[in-house]
C-alpha positions as CSV (number, residue, x, y, z in Angstrom):
1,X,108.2,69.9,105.5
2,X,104.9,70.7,104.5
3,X,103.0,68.6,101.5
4,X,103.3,70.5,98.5
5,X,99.7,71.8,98.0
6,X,99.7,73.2,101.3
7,X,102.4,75.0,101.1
8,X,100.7,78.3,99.7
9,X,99.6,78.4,103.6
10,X,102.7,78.0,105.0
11,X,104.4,81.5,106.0
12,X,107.6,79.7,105.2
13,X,106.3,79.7,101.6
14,X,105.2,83.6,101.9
15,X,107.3,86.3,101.1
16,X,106.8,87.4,104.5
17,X,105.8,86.4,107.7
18,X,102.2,86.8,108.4
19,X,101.6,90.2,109.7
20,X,99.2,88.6,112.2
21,X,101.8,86.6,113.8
22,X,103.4,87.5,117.7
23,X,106.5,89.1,117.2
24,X,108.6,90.5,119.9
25,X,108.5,94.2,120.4
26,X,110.6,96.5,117.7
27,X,114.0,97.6,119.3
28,X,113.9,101.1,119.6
29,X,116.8,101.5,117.3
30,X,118.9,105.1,116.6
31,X,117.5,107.6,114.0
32,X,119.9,106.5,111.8
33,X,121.9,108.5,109.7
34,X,120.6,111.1,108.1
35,X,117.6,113.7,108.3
36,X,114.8,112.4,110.4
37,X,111.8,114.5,112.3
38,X,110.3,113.0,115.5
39,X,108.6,109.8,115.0
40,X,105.0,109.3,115.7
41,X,104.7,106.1,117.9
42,X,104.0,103.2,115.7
43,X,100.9,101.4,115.5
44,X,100.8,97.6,116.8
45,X,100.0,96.7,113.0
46,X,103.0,98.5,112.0
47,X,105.3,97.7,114.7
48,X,104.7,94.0,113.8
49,X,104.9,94.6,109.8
50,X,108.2,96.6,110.1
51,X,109.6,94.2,113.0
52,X,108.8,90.9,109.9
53,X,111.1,92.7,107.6
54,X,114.2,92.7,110.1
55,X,114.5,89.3,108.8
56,X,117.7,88.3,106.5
57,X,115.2,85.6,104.6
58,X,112.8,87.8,103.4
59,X,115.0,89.9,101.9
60,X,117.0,87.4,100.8
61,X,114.2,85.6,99.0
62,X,113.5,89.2,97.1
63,X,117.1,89.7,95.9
64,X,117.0,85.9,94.3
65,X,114.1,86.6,92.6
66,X,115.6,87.5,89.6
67,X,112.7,88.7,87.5
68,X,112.3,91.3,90.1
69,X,115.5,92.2,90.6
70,X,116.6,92.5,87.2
71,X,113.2,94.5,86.2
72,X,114.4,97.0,88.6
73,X,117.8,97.0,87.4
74,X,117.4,97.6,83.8
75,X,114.4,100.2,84.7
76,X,116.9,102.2,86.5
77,X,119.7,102.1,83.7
78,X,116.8,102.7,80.7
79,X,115.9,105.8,83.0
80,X,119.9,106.9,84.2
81,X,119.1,110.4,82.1
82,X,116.8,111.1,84.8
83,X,118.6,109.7,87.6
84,X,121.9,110.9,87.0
85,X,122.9,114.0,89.2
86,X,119.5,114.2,90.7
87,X,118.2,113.3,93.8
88,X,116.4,110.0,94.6
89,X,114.1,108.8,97.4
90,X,114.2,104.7,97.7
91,X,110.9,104.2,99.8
92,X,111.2,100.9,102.0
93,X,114.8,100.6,101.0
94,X,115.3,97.1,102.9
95,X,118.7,95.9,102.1
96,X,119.8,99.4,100.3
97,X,119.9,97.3,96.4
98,X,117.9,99.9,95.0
99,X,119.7,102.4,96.0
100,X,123.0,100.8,94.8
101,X,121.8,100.9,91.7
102,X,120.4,104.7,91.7
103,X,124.2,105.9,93.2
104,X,125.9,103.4,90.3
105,X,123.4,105.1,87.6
106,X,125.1,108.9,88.4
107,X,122.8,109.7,91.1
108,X,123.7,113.1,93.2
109,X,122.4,111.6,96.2
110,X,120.3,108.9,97.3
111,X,117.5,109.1,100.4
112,X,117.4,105.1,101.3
113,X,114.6,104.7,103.6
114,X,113.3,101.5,106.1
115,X,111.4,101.8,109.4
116,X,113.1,98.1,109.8
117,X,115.8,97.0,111.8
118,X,117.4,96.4,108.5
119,X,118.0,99.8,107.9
120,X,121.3,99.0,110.2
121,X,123.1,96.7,107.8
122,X,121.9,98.4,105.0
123,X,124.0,101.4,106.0
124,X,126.9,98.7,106.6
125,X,126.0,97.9,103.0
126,X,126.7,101.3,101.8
127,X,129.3,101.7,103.5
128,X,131.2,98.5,102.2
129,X,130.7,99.8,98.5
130,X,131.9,103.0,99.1
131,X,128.7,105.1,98.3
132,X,128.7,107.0,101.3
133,X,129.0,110.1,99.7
134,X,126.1,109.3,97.1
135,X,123.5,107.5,99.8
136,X,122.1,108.3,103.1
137,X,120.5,105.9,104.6
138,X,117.5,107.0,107.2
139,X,116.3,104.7,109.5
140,X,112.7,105.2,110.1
141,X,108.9,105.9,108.3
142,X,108.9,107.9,105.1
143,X,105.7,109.7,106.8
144,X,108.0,110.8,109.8
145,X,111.2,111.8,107.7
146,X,112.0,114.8,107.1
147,X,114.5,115.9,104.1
148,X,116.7,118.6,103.2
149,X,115.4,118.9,99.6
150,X,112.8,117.7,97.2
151,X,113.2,114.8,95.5
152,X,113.7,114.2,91.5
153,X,112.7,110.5,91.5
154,X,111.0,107.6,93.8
155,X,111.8,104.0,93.6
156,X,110.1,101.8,95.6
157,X,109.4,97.6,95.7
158,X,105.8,98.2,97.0
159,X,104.3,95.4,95.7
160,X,102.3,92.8,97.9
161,X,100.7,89.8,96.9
162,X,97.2,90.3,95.3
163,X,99.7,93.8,94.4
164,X,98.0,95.3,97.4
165,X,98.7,93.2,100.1
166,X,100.8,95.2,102.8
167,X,99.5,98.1,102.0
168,X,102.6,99.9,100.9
169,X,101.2,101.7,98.2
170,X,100.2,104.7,100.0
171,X,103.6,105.2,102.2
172,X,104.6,106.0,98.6
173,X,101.7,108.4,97.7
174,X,102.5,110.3,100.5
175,X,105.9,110.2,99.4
176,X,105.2,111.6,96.0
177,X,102.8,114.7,97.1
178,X,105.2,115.6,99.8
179,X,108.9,115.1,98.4
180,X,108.5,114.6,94.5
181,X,109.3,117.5,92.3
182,X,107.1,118.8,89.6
183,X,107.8,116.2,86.4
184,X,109.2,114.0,88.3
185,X,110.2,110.0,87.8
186,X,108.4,107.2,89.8
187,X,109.7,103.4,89.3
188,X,107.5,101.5,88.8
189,X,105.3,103.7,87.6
190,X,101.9,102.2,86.8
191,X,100.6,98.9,88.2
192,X,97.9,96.3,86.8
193,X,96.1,93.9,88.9
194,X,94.0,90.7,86.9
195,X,92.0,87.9,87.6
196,X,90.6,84.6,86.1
197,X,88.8,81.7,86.8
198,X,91.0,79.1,87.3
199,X,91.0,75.0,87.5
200,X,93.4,73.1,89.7
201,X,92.0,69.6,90.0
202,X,95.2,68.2,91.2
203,X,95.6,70.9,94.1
204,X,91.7,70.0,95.0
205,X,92.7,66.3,94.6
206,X,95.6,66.5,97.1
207,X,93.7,68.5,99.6
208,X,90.0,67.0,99.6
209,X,89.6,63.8,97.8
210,X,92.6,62.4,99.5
211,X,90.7,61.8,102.6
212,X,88.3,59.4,100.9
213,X,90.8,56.4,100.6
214,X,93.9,57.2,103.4
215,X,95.7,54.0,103.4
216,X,92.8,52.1,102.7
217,X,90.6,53.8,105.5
218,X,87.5,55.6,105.0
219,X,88.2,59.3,106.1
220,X,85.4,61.4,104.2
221,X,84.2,62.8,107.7
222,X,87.2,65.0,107.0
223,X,86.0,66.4,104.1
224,X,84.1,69.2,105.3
225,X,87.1,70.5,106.9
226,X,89.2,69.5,104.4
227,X,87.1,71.9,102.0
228,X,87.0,74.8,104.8
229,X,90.8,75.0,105.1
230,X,91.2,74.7,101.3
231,X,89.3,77.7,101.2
232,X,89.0,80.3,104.1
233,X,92.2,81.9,102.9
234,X,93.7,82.7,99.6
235,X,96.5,80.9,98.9
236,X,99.7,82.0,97.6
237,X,101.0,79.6,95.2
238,X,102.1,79.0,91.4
239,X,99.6,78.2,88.7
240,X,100.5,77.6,85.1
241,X,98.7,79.0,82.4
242,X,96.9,75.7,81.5
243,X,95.2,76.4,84.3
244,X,93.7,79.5,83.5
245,X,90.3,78.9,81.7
246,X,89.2,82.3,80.4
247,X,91.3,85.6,79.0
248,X,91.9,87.9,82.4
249,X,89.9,90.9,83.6
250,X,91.2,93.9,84.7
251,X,90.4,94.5,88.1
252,X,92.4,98.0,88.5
253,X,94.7,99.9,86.7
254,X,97.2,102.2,89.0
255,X,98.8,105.0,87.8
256,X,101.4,106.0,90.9
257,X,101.8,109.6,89.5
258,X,97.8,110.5,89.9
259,X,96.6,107.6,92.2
260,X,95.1,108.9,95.9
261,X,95.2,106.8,99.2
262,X,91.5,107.6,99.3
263,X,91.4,105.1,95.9
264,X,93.3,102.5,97.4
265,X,91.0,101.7,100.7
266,X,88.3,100.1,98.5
267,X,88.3,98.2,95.1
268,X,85.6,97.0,93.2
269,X,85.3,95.6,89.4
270,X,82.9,93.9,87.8
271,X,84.1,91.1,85.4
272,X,82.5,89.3,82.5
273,X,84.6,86.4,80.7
274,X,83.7,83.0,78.7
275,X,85.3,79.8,79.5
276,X,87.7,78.4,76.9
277,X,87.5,74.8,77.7
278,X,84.7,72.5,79.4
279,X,86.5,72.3,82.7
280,X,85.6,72.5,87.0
281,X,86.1,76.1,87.9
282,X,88.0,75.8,91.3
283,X,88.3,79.2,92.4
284,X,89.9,82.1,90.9
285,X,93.4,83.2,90.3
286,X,94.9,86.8,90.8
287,X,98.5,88.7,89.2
288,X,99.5,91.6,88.5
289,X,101.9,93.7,86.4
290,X,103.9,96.6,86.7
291,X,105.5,98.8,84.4
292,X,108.5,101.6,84.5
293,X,107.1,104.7,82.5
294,X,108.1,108.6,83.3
295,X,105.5,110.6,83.7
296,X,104.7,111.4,80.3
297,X,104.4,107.7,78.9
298,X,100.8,106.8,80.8
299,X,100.0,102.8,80.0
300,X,96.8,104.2,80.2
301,X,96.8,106.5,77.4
302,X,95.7,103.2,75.7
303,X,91.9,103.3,74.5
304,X,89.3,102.6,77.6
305,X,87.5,99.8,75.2
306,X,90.4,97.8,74.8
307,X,89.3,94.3,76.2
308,X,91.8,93.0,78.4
309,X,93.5,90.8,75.8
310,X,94.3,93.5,73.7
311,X,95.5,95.4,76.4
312,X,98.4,92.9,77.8
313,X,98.9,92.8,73.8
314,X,100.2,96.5,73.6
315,X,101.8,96.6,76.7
316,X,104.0,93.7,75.7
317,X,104.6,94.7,72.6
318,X,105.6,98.6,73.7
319,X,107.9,96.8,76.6
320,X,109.7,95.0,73.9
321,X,110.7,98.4,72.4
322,X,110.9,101.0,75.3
323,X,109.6,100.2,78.5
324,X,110.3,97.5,81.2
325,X,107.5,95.2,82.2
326,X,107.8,93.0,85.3
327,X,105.0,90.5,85.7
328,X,103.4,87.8,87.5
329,X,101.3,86.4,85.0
330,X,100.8,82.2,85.4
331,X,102.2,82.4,81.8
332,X,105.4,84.4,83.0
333,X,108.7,83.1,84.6
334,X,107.3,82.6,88.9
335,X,108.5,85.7,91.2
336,X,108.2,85.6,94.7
337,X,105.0,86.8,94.4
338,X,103.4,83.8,92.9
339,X,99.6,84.1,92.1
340,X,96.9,84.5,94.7
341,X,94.6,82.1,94.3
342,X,90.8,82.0,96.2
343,X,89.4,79.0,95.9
344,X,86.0,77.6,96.4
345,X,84.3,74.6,98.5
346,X,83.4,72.9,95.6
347,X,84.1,73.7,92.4
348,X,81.9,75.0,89.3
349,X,81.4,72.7,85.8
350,X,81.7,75.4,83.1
351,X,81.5,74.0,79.5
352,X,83.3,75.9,76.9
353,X,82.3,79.2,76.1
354,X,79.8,79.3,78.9
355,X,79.9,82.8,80.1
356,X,81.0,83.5,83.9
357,X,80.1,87.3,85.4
358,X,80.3,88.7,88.5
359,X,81.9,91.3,91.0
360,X,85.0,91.2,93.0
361,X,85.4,94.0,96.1
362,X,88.7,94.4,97.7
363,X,89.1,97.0,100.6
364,X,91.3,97.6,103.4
365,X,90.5,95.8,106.4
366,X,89.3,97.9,109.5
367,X,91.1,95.7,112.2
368,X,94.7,96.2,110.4
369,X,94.5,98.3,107.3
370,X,97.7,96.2,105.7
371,X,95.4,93.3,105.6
372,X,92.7,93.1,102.6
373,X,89.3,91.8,102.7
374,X,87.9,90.2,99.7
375,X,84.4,89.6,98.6
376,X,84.0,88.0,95.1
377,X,80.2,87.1,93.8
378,X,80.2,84.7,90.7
379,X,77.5,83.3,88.9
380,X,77.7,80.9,85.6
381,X,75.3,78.4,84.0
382,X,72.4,79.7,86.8
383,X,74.7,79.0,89.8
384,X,75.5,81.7,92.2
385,X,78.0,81.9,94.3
386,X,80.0,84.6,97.1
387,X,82.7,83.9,98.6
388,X,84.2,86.5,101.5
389,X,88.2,85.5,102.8
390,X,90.7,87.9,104.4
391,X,94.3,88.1,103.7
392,X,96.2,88.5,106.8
């Protein structure tokens, strides 16, 4: 068992495997039941990412995660007026849950759909509960599927770390602008992804300053190394909210029912926030929220000059009355998903209200496009500093 502050770099700790990891090739499976056009032959990316998710333990970590599961379970029964008797298309359908809930919630019929192995118990799944009727369950890529009908709503668990990790987002773009009816629902429907500089001096403790005194023996030549591996990747792990220094900044704001894939392959925001406490800066932490709106209840009606503060204030405050909100916040019950954390070398004094600015760039990465590249430039108190890291 790995220490505790490494464990944000164990892919045991990850919701998934790494996507960069050998895996055996992807049995060639049957089309599954259902409609299905000719698959196009899968990418080695792909082939690897849909091969990780033929794995009972991720899915099984999703299903416990209760925040998630239960955001998605009250969206679908706050929205069962437009799910009932209509058609649904569950994109990445994994396990079928989703679905299950879409077929109990009056549904007509369901499309589940998984390009993983999985796909074959889900339909055992469906089976079992006696939802055959109501669910069809399609083994293969939404891109390659192809359907009897349009479709009156999407559902879909999307959601990476950093939110775009995985690059899942556009499988259910293309979903939408091919199978989505005019008007139509999409759960979630709008997505927010934050950042702040955070401090963690017991995490940079545990991992650097340890190797000064080890049993009473001088190993600082390990430092260096100590403070590369800290911080060549970002971490996925849980923060607290004590250890958030300034309010967040908004880094994007995704509305699924006008977003484009051309949007999603490169990210940038610029960020200006003021330190709340005198305190290191150790790198900076990253969450996101989504929300469950129909198409004519846009989060982002909200004013463009709201600071980021007030923002997170509204939305709360409208999820409380009529809409479901399912975040990751440090200040929020833990998902799955954690908080992405990049963290520096060596960390940054800030006093309090010492302003910190910069610019953070997050694009697809050319070698695998479901990995992200990240390039963050930060400068406080006349230090500069940029930090490039890949998720993989």
């Amino acid at each position: 068992m790995l220490p505790s502050h490494l464990n944000g770099h164990s892919p045991l700790a990850r919701r998934r495997p790494r996507l960069s990891a050998a895996s055996p090739p992807a049995a060639a499976g049957e089309a599954g039941a259902g409609p299905m056009s000719a698959a196009a032959p899968l990418e080695e990316h792909d082939r690897i990412y849909f091969q990780s998710y033929s794995h009972i333990g991720i899915h099984e970590s999703m299903i416990k995660d209760r925040v998630r599961t239960d955001a998605y379970h009250t969206a679908v029964m706050r929205h069962q007026k437009f799910i009932e008797g209509k058609v649904v298309l569950d994109v990445g359908c994994g396990t079928g849950i989703l679905s299950v809930f879409c077929a109990r919630a009056g549904a007509k019929r369901v499309y589940a759909v998984d390009a993983s192995e999985i796909a074959t118990q889900a339909r055992e799944i469906v089976k079992a509960n006696n939802l055959t009727d109501q669910v069809v369950v399609i083994h293969g890529r939404v891109e390659d599927v192809d359907l009897e009908e349009k479709v009156d709503v999407i559902i879909s668990e999307w959601m990476g770390y950093m939110l775009l990790y995985e690059s899942m987002l556009p499988s259910v773009l293309f979903a939408r602008d091919k199978w989505l009816k005019p008007g139509g629902l999409i759960l979630p429907s709008h997505a927010t992804l934050f950042m702040a500089p955070i401090t963690n001096p017991e995490r940079y403790e545990g991992s650097v300053d340890f190797w000064h005194d080890v049993y009473g023996i001088d190993m600082s030549a390990l430092v260096p190394l100590a403070k590369k591996f800290t911080s060549e990747e970002p971490s996925i792990e849980i923060i607290g909210g004590e250890n958030v220094i300034s309010w967040p900044s908004v880094v994007k704001c995704v509305d699924c029912y006008s977003f484009t894939k051309e949007e999603f392959k490169s990210i940038t925001a610029k960020y200006k926030v003021s330190s709340m406490m005198l305190a290191p800066i150790h790198g900076f932490g990253f969450w996101f929220e989504v929300e469950f709106n129909g198409p004519a209840e846009s989060s982002h009606n909200f004013p463009s000059n709201l600071n980021p503060l007030e923002l997170i204030q509204k939305k709360r405050r409208r999820s409380s009355e009529d809409t479901v909100l399912l975040s990751t916040a440090p200040e929020d019950e833990p998902t799955h998903w954690q908080q992405t954390i990049l963290y520096f070398p060596d960390p940054i004094g800030v006093k309090q209200d010492q302003i910190v600015e910069g610019s953070v760039t997050i694009s697809q990465s050319e070698e695998n496009p479901r990995f992200l590249n990240i390039h963050l430039e930060c400068s406080t108190g006349g230090q500069t500093l940029v930090k490039d890291c890949a998720m993989r």
